[in-house]
C-alpha positions in Angstrom: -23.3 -7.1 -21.8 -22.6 -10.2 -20.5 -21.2 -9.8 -16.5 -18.2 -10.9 -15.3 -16.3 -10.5 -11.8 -12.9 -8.9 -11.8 -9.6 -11.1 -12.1 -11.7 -14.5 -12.7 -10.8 -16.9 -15.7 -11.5 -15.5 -19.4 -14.4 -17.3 -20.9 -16.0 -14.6 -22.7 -14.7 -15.9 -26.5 -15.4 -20.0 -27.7 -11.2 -19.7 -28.2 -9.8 -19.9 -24.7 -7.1 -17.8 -24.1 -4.3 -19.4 -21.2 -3.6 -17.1 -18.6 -6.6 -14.7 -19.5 -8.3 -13.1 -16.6 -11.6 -11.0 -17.1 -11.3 -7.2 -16.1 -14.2 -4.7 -16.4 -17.6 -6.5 -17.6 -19.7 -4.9 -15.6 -23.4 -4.6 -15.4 -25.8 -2.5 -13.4 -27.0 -5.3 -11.5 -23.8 -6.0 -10.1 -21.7 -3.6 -7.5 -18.2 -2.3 -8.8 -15.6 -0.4 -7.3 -15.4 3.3 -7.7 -12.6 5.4 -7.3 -9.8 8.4 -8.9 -7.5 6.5 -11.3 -4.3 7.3 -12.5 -4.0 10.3 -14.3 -3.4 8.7 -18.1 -5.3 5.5 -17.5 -8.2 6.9 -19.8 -6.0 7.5 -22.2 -3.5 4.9 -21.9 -6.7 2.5 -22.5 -7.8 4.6 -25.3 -4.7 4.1 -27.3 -4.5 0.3 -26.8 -8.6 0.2 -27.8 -8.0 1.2 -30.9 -5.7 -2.1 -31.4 -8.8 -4.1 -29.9 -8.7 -8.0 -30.1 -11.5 -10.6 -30.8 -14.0 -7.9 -32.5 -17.9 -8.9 -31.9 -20.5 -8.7 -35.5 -22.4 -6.3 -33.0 -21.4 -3.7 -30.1 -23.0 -3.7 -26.9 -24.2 -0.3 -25.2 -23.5 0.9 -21.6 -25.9 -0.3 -19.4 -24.9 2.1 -16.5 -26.0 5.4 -18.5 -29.2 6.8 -17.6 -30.9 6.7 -21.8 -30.3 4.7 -24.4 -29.0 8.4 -26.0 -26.2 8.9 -23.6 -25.2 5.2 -23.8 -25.2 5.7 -28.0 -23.5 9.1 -28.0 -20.9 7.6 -24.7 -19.7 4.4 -27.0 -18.1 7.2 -29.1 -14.6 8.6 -28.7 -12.1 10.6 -30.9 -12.5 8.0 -34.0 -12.6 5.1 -31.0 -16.2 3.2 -31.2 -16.3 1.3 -27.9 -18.6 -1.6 -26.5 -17.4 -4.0 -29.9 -14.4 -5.8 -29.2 -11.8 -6.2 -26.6 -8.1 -5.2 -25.4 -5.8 -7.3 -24.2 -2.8 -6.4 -21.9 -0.3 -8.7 -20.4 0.3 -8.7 -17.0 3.0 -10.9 -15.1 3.0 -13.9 -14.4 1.5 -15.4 -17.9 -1.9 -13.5 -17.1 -3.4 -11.4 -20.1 -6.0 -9.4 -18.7 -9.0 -8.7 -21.1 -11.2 -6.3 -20.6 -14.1 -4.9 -23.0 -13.3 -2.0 -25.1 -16.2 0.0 -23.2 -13.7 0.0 -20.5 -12.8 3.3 -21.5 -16.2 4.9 -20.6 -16.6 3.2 -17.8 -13.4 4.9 -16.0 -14.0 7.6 -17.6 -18.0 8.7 -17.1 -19.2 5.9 -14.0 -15.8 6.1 -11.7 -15.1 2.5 -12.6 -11.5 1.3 -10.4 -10.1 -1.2 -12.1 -7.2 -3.9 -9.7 -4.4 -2.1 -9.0 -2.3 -5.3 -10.6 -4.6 -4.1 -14.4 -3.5 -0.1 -13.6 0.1 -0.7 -13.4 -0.2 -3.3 -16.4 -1.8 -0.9 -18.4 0.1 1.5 -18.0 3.4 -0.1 -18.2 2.3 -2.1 -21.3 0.7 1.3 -23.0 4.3 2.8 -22.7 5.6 0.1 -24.1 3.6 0.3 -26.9 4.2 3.9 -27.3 8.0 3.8 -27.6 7.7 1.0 -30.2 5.3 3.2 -32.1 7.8 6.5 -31.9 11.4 4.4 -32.8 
């Protein structure tokens, strides 16, 4: 997958997106930051992956798993295929922070910490979604 360094300008997609700021491309060649998350992060990003934005004609594979097999088997989660689109969660300020749907494996299985500034987005904007959903 294509690398990209926290909280730098979106350029992923041809379209650009105003205010979009890149969060969790990562690559093994290229140091992240580890660390405990909030308990519901996973699972806050989860539920906003399977509304993913901007889906690719392919899916890209984990390149921090050890095999090819555990990357496969990873990109799969309750009904939620990872590592073929992206989500997109606003932040303040005009920023919409986009990160890769395989964001959700990489918290979960490689310790991956996103910006504190993307934690409390997420899960701000993942309640948000969730009361609109249940009323």
């Amino acid at each position: 997958m294509t690398h990209y360094e926290d909280l730098t300008p979106y350029e992923y997609d041809d379209e650009p997106l105003p205010g979009g700021v890149n969060i969790g491309w990562l690559s093994k060649q290229h140091p992240y930051r580890h660390g405990r998350t909030p308990e519901g992060l996973v699972e806050a990003l989860a539920h906003l992956a399977k509304d993913s934005k901007n889906r690719y004609r392919g899916y890209h594979h984990c390149e921090l798993c050890s095999s090819f097999e555990e990357a496969e088997q990873s990109a799969r989660r309750e009904g939620l295929f990872m590592g073929n689109a992206e989500i997109h969660i606003p932040g303040g300020s005009g920023i919409t922070y986009v990160a890769p749907t395989l964001i959700v494996h990489y918290v979960e299985a490689h310790e991956y910490l996103p910006p504190d500034a993307f934690i409390d987005s997420t899960l701000r904007f993942s309640q948000r979604v969730d009361l609109r959903e249940s009323g």
